[in-house]
C-alpha positions in Angstrom: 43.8 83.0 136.7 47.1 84.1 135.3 50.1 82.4 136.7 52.6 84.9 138.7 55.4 83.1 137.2 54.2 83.0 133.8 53.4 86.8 133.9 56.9 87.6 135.3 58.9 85.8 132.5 56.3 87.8 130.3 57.1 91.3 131.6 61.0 90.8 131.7 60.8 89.3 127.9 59.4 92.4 127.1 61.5 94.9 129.4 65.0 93.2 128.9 65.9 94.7 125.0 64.5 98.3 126.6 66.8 98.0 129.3 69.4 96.7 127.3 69.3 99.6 124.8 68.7 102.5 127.7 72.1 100.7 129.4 74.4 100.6 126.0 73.0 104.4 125.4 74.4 105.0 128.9 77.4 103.1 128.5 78.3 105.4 125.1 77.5 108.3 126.3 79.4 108.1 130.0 82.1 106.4 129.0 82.8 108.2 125.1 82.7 105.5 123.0 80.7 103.8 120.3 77.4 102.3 120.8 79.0 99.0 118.8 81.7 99.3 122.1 78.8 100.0 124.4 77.2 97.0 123.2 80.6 94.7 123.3 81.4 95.9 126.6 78.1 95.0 128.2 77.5 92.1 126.5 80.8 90.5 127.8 80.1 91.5 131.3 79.5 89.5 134.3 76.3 91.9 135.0 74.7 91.5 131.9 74.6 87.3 132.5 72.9 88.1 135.8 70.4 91.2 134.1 69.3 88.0 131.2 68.3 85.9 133.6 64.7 87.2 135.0 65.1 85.2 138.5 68.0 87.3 139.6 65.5 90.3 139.4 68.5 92.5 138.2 66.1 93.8 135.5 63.9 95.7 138.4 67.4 98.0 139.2 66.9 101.6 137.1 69.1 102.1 134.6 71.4 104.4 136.3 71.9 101.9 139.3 72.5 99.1 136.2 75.4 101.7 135.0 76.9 102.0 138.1 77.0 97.9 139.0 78.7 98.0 135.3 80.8 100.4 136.6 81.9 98.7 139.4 82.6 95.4 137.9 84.8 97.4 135.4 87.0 98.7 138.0 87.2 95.9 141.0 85.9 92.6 138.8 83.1 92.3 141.3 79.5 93.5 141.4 78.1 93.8 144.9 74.1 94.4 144.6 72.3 96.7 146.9 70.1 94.9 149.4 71.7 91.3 148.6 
């Protein structure tokens, strides 16, 4: 029997670096700036410490909803997340 935990830890080690490159391609793109930027800017926000760790489920939000949490916490220094 697999462990539900186990799995989960499994699926977000695997989904995190896709989401994490689909986020900094957003972050480029919307906001005109180099993916090296992109990657800097995320990496240094308050959402990506709560997308790394897998029991905030962050990871589940699509990409677009990721971008505009990132969004917000750029503009008013707080993240309010849907459903919380």
């Amino acid at each position: 029997m697999i462990d539900r935990t186990e799995w989960n830890q499994e699926q977000f080690n695997a989904l995190l670096p896709i989401i994490s490159v689909d986020l900094i391609e957003m972050i480029a793109v919307k906001q005109n700036v180099s993916e090296e930027e992109a990657i800097i800017k995320l990496y240094a926000s308050g959402l990506y410490a709560d997308l790394e760790q897998e029991d905030t489920k962050v990871w589940h939000y699509s990409t677009h909803m990721l971008y505009s949490l990132f969004e917000q916490e750029q503009k008013t220094g707080v993240i309010e997340y849907p459903g919380v």
